[in-house]
N, CA, C and O of each residue as an XYZ file, in Angstrom:
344
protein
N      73.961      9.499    -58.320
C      73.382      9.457    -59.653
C      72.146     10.353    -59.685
O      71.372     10.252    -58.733
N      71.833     11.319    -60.774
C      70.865     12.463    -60.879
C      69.877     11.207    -61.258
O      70.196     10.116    -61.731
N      68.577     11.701    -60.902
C      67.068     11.591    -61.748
C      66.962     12.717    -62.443
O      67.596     13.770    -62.371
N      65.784     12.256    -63.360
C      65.159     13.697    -63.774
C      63.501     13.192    -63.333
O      62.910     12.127    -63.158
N      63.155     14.799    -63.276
C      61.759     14.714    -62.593
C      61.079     15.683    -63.292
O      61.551     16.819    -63.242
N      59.686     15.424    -64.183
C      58.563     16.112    -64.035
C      58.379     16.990    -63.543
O      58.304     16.600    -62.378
N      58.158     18.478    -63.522
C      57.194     19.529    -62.645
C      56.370     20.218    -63.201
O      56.645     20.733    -64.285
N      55.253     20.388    -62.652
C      54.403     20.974    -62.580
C      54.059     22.219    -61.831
O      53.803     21.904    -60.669
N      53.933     23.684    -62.050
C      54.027     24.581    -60.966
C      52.836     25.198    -61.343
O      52.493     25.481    -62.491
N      52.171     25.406    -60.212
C      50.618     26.001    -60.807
C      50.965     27.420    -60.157
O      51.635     27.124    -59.168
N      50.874     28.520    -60.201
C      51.096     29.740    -59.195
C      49.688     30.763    -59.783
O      49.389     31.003    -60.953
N      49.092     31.166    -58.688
C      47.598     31.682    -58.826
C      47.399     33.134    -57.542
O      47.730     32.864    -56.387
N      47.065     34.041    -57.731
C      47.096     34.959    -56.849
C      46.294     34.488    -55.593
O      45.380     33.663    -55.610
N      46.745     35.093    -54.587
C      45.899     34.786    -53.244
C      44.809     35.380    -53.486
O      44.413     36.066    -54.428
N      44.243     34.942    -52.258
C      42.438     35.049    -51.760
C      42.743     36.605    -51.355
O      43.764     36.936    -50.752
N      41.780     37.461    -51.743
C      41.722     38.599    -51.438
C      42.257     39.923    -52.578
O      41.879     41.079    -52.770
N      43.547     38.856    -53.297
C      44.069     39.920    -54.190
C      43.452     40.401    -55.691
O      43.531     39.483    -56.507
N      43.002     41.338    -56.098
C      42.068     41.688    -56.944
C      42.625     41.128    -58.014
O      43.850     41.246    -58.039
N      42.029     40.424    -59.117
C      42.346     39.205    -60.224
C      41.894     40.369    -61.791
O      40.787     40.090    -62.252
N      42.460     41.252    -62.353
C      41.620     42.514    -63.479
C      41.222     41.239    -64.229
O      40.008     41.140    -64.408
N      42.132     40.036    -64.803
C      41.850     39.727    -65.741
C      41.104     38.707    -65.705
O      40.601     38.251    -66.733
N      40.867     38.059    -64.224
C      39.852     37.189    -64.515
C      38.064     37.996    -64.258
O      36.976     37.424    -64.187
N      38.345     39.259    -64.185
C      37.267     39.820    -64.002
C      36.748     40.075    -65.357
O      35.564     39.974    -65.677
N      37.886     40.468    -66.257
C      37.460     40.588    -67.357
C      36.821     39.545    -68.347
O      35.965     39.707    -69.217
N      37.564     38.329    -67.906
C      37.179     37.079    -68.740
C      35.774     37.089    -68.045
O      34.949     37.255    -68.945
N      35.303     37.009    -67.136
C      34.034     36.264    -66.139
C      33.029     37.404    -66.800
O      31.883     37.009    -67.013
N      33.358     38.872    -67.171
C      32.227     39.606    -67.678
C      31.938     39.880    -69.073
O      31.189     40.721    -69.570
N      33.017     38.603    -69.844
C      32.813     38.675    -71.259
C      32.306     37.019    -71.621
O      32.568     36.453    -72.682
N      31.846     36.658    -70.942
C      31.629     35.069    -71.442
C      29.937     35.279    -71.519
O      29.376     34.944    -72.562
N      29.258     35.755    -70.566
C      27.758     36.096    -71.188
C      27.629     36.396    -72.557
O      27.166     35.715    -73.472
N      28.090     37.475    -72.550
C      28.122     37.887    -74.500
C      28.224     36.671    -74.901
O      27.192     36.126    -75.293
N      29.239     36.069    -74.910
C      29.519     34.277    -75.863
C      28.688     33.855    -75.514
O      28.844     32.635    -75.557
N      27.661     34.134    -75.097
C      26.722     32.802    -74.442
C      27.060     31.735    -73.095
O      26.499     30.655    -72.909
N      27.976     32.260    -72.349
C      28.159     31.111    -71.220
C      27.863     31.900    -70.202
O      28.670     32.796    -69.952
N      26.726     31.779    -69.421
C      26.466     31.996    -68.606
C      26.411     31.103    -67.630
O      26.660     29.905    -67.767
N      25.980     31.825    -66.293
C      26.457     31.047    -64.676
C      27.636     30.952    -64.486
O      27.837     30.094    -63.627
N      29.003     31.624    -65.035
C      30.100     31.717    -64.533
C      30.266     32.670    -63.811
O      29.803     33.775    -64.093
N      31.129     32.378    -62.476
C      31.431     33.595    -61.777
C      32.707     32.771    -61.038
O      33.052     31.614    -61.278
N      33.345     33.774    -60.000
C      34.412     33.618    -59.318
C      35.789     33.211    -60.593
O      36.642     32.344    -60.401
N      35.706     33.941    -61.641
C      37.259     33.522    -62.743
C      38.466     34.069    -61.987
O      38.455     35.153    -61.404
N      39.536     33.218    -62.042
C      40.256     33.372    -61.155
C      41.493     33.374    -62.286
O      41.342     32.361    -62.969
N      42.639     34.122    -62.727
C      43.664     33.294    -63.791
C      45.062     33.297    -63.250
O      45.438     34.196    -62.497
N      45.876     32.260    -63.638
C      47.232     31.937    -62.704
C      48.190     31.556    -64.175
O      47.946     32.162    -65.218
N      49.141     30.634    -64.116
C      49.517     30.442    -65.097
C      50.479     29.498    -64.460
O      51.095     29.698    -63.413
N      50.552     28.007    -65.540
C      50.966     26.767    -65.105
C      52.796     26.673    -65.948
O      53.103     26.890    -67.120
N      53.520     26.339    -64.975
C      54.878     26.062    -65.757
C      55.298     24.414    -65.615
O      55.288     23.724    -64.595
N      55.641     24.064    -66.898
C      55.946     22.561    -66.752
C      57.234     22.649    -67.437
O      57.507     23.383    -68.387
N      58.093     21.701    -66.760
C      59.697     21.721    -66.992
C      59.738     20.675    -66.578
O      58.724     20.126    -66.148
N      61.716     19.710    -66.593
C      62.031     18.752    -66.142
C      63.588     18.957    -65.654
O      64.555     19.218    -66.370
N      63.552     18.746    -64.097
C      64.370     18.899    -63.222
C      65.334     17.860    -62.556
O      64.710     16.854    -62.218
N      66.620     17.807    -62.280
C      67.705     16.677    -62.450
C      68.037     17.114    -60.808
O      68.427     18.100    -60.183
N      67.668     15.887    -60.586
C      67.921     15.831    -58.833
C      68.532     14.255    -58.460
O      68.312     13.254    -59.141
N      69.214     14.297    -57.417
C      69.674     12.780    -56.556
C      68.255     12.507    -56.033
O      67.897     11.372    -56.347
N      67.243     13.260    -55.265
C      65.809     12.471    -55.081
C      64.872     13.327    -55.159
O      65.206     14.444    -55.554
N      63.866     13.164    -54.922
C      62.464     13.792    -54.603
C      62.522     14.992    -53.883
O      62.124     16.084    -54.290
N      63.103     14.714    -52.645
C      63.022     15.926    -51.687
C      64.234     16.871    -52.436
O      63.955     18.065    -52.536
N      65.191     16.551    -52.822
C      66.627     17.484    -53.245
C      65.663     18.353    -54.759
O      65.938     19.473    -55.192
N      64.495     17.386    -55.317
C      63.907     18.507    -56.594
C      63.127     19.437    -56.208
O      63.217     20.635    -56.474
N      62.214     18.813    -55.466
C      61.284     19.782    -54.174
C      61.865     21.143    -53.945
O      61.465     22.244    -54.324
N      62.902     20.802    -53.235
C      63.962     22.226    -53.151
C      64.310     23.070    -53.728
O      64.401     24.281    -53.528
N      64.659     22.022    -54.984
C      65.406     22.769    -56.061
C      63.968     23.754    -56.434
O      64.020     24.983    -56.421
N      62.894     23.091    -56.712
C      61.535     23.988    -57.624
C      61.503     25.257    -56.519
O      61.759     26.398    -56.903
N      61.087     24.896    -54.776
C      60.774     25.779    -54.135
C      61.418     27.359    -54.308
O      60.955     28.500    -54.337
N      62.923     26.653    -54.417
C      63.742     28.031    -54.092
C      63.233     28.565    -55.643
O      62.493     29.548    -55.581
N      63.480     28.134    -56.819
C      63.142     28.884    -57.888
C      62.122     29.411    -57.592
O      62.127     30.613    -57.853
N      60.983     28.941    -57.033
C      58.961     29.668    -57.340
C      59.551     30.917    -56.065
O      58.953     31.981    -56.225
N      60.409     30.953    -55.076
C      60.422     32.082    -54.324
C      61.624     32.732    -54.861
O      61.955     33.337    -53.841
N      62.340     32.980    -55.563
C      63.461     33.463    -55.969
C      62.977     34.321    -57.814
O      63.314     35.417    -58.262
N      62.031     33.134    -58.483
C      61.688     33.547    -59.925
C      60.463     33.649    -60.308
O      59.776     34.567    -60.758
N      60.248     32.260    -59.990
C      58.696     32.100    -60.750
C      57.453     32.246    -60.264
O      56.619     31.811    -61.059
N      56.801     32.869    -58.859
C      55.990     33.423    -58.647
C      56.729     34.645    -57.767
O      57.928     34.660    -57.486
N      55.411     36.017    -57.269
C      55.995     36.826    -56.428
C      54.931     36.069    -54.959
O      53.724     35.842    -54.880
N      56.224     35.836    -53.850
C      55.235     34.782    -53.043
C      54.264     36.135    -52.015
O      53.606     35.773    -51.040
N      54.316     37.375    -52.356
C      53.639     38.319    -52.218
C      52.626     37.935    -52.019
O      52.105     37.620    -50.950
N      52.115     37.916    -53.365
C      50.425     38.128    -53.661
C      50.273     36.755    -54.689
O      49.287     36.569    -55.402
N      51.519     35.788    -54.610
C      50.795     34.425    -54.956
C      50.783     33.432    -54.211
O      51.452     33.521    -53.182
N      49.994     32.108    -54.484
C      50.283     31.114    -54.155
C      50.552     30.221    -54.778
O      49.808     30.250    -55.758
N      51.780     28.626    -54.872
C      52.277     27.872    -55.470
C      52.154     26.588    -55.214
O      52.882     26.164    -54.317
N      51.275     25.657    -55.862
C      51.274     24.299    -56.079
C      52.246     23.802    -56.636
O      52.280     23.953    -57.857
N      53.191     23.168    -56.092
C      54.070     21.911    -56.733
C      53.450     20.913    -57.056
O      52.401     20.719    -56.442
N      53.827     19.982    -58.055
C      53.429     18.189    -58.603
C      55.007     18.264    -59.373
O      55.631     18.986    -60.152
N      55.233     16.555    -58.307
C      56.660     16.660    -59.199
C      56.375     14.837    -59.388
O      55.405     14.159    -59.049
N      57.543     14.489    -60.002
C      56.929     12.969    -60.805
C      58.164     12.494    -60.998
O      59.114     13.255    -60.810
N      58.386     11.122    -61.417
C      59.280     10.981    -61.896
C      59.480     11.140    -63.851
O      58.516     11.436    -64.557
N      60.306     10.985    -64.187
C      60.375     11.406    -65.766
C      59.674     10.203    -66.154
O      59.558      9.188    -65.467
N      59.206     10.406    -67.338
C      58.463      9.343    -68.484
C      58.304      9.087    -69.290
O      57.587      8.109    -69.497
């Protein structure tokens, strides 16, 4: 019998890899008035719901997608959060 499961995929460039656009955000927020920001970093979060027999079989299922689609595991890195449905 399938579950369905919650995911959450956070994918954010590695340490080292030059970020243009969070450079750009971090040197336009003074103008707005917010200052003391530094280190902007930007990634981009995917939330979906995934039909698995358990936990570990969705795990899988997300992994192979984030290395196959949804990040380049190049120059990113990928947080999973998976849940049950709700």
């Amino acid at each position: 019998m399938s579950k369905e499961f919650d995911v959450v995929v956070e994918v954010s460039l590695r340490n080292g890899i030059a970020d243009p656009e969070g450079l750009t955000i971090e040197r336009a927020l003074p103008a707005l008035g917010f200052n003391g920001v530094s280190d902007v970093r930007v990634g981009k979060s995917l939330r979906f719901v995934v039909e698995a027999s358990d936990e570990p079989e969705a795990r899988s299922q997300v992994e192979s997608m984030c290395e196959r689609f949804l990040a380049n595991p190049v120059i990113e890195d990928v947080e999973i959060t998976l849940g049950p449905l709700t």
